[in-house]
VMD Tcl script that builds the backbone (N, CA, C; Angstrom):
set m [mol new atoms 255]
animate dup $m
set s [atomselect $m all]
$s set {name element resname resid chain x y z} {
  {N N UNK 1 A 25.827 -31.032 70.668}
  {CA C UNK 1 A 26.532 -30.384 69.576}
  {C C UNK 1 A 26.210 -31.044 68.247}
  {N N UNK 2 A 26.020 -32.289 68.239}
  {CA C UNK 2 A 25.641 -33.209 66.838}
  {C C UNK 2 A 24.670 -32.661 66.529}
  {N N UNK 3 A 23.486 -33.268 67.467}
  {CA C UNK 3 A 22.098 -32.253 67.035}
  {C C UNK 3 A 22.114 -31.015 66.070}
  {N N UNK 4 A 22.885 -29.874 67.137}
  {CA C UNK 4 A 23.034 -28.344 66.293}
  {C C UNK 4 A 23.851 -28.745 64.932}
  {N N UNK 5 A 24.558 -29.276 64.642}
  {CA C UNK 5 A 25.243 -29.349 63.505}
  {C C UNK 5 A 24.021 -29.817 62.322}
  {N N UNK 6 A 24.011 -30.899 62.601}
  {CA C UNK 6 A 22.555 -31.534 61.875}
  {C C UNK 6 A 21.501 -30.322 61.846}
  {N N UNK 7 A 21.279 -29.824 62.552}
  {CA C UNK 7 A 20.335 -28.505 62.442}
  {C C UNK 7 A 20.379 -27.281 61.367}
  {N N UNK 8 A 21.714 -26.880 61.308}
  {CA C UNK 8 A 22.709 -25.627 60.814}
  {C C UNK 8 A 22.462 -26.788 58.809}
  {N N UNK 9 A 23.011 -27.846 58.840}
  {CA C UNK 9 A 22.669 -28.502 57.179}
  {C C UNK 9 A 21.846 -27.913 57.035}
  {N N UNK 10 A 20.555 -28.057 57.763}
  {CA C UNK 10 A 19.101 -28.054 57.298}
  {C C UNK 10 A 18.670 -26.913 56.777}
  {N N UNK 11 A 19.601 -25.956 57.725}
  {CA C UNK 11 A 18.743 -24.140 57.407}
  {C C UNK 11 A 18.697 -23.880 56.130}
  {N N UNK 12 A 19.605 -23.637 55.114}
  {CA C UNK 12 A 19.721 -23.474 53.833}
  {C C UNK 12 A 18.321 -23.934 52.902}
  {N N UNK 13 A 17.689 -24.952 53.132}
  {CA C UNK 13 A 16.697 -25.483 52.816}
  {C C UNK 13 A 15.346 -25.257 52.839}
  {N N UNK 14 A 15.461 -24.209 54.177}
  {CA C UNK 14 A 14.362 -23.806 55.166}
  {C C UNK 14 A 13.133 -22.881 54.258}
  {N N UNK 15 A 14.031 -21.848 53.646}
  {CA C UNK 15 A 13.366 -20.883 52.573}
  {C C UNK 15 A 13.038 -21.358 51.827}
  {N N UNK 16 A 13.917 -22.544 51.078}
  {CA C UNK 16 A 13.061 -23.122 49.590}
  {C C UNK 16 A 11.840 -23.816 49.979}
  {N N UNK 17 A 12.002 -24.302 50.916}
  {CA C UNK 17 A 10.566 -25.123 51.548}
  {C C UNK 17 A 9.461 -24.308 51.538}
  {N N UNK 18 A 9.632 -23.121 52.213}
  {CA C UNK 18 A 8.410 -22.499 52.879}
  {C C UNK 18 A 8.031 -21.634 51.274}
  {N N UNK 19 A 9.014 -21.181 50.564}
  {CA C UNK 19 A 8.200 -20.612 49.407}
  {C C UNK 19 A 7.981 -21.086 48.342}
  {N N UNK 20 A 8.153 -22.883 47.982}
  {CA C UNK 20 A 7.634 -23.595 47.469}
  {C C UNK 20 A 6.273 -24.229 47.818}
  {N N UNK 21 A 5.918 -23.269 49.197}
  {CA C UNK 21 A 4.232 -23.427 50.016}
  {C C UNK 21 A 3.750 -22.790 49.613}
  {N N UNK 22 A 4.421 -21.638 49.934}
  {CA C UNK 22 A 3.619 -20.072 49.503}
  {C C UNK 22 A 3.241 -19.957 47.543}
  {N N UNK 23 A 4.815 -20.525 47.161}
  {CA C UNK 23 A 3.943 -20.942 45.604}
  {C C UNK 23 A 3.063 -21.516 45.130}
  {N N UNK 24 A 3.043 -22.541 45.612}
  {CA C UNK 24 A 1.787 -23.802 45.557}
  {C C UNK 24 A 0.419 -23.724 46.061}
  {N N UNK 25 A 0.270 -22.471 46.675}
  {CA C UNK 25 A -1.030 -21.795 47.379}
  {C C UNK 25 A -1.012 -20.804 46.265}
  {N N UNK 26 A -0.623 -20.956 45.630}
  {CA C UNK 26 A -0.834 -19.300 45.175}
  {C C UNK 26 A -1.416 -19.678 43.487}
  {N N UNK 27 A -1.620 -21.693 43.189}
  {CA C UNK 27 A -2.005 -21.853 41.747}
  {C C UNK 27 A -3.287 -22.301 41.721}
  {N N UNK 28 A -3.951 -22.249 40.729}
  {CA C UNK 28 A -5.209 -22.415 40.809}
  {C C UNK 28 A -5.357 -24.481 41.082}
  {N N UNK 29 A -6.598 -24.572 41.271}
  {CA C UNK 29 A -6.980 -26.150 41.390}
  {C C UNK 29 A -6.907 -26.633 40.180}
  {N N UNK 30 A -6.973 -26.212 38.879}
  {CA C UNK 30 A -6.827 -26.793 37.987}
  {C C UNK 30 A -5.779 -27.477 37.590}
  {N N UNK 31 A -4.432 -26.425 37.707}
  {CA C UNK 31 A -3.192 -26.549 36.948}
  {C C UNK 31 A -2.410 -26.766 38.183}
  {N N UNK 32 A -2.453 -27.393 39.545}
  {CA C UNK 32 A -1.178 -27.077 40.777}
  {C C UNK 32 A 0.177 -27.851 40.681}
  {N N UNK 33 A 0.521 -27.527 39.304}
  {CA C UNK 33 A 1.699 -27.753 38.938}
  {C C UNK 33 A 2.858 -27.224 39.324}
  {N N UNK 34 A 4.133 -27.188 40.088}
  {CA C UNK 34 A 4.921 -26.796 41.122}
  {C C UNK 34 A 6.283 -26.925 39.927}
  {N N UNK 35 A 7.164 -26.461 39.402}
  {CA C UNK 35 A 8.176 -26.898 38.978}
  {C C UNK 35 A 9.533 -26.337 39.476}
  {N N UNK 36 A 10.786 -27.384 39.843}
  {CA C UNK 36 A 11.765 -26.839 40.248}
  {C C UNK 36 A 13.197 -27.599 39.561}
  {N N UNK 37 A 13.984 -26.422 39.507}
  {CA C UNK 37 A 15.319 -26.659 38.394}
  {C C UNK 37 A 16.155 -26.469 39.078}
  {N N UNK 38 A 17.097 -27.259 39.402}
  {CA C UNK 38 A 18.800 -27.040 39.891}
  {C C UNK 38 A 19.279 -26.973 39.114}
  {N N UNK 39 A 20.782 -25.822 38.933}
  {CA C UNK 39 A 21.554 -25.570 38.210}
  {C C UNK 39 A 22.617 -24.976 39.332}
  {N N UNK 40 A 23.813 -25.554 38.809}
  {CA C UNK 40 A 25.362 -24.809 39.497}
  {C C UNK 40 A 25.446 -23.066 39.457}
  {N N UNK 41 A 25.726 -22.831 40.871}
  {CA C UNK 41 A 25.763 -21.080 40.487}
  {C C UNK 41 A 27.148 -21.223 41.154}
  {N N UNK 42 A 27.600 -21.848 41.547}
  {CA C UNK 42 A 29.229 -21.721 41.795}
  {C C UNK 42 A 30.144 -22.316 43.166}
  {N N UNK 43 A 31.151 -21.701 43.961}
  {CA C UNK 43 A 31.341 -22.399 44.516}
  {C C UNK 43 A 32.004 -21.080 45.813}
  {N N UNK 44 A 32.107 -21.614 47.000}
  {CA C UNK 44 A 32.256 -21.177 47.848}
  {C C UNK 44 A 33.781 -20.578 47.907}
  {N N UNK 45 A 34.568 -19.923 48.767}
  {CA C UNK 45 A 35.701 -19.595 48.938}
  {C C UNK 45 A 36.362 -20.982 48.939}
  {N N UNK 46 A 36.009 -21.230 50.190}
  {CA C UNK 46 A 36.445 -22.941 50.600}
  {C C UNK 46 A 36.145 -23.856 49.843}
  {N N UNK 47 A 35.846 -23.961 48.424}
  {CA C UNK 47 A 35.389 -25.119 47.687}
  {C C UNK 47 A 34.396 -25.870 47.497}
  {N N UNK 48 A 33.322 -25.313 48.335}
  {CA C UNK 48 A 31.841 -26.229 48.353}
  {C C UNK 48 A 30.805 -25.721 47.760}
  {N N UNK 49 A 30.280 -26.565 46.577}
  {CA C UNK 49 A 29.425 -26.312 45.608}
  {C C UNK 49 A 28.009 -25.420 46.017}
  {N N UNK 50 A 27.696 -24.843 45.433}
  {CA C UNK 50 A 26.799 -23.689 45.637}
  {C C UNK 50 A 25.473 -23.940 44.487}
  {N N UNK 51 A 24.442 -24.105 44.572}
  {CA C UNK 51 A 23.551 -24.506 43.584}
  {C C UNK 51 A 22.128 -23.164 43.758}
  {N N UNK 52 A 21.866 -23.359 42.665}
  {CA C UNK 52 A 20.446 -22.315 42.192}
  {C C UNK 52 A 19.280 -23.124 42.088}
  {N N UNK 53 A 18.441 -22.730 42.901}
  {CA C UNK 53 A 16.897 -23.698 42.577}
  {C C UNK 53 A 15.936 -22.539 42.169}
  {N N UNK 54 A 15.345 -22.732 40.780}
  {CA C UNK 54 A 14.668 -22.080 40.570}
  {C C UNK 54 A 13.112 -22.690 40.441}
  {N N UNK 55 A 12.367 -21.989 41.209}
  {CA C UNK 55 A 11.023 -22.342 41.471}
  {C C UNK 55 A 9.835 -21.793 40.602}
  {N N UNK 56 A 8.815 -22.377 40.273}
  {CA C UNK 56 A 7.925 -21.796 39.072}
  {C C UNK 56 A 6.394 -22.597 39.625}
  {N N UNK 57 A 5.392 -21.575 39.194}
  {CA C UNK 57 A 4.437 -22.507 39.206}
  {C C UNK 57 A 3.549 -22.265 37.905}
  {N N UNK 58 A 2.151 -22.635 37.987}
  {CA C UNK 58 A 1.713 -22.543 36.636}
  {C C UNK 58 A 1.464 -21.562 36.244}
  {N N UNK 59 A 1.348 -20.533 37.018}
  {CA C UNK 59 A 0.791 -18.976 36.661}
  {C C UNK 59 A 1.754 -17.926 36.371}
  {N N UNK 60 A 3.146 -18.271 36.828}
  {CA C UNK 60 A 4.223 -17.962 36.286}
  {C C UNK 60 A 5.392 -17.564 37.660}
  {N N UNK 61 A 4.383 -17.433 38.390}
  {CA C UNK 61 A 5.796 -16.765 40.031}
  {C C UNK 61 A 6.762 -17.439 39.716}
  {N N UNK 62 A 8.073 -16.904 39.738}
  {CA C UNK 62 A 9.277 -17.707 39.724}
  {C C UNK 62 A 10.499 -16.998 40.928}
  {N N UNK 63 A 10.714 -17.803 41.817}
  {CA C UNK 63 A 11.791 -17.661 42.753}
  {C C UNK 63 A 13.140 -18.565 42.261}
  {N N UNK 64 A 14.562 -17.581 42.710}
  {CA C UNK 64 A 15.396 -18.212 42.265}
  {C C UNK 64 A 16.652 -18.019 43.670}
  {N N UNK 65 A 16.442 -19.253 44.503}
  {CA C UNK 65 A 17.160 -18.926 45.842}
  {C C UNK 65 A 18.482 -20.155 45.315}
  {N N UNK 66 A 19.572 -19.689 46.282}
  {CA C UNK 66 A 20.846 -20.718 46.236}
  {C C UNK 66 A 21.192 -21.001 47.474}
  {N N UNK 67 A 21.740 -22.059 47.492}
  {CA C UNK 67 A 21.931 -22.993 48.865}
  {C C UNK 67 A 22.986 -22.103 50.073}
  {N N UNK 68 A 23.292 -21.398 49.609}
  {CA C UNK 68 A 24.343 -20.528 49.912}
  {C C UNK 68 A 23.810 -19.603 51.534}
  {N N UNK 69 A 23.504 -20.034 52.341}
  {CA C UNK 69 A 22.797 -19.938 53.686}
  {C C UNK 69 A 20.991 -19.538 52.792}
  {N N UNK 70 A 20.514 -20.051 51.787}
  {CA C UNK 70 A 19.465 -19.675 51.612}
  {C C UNK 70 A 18.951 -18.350 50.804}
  {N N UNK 71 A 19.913 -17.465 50.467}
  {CA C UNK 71 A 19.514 -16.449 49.801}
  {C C UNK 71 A 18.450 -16.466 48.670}
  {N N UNK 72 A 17.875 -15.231 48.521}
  {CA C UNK 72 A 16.892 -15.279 47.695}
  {C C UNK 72 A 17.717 -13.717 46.557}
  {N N UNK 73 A 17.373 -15.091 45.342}
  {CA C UNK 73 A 18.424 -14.128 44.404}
  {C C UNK 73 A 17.336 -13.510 43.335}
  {N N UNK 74 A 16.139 -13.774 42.869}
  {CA C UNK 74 A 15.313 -12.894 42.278}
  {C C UNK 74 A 13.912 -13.371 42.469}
  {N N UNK 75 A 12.692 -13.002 42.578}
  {CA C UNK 75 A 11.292 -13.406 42.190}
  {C C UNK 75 A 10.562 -11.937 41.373}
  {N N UNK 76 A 9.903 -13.378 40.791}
  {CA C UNK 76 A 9.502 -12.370 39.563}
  {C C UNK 76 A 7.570 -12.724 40.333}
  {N N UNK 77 A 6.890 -12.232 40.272}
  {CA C UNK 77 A 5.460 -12.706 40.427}
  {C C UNK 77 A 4.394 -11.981 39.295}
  {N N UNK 78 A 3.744 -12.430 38.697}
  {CA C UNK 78 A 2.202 -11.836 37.623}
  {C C UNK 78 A 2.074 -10.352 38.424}
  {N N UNK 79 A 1.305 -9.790 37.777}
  {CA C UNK 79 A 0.490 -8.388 38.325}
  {C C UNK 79 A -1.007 -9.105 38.654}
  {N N UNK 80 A -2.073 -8.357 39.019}
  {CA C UNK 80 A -3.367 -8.809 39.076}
  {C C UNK 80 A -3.711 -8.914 37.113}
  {N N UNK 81 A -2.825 -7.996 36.344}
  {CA C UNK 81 A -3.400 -7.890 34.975}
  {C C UNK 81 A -2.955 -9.326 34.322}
  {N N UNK 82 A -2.335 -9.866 35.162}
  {CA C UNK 82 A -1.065 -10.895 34.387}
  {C C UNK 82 A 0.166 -10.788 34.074}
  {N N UNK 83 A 0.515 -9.787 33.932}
  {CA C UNK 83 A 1.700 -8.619 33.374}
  {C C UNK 83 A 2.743 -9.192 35.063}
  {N N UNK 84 A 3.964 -9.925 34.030}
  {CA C UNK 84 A 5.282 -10.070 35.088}
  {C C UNK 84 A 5.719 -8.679 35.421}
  {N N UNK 85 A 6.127 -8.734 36.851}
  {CA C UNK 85 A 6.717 -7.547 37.149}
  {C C UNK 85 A 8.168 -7.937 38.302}
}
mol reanalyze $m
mol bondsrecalc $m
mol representation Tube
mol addrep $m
């Protein structure tokens, strides 16, 4: 049961991980500059702080997930023209 508990922390985390991969593959060799911002997005029924990580890389993709079982609350990604969409 410890194990699973220790497990269940971790999930929330799981998404920012894997698309802070998928971002970081996605910048050129020149610039593989990765940037990430915490900011408070609020708080749970029960009182436990809820945070926003917003993810960026040099070309502009920006994901903005919260700890909140992991949700993914917007991504913006370039077009092939450059043009955010």
């Amino acid at each position: 049961m410890r194990t699973m508990d220790n497990l269940k922390s971790k999930i929330p985390y799981v998404p920012m991980a894997l698309f802070a991969l998928v971002i970081s593959a996605c910048t050129s060799q020149k610039d593989p500059a990765v940037t990430a911002k915490a900011s408070s997005w609020g708080k749970t029924p029960g009182g436990e702080s809820v945070d926003l990580y917003t993810l960026r890389n040099a070309r502009g993709a920006e994901a903005r997930i919260i700890t909140y079982g992991g949700v993914v609350v917007s991504i913006k990604v370039p077009d092939r023209s450059g043009t955010m969409g």
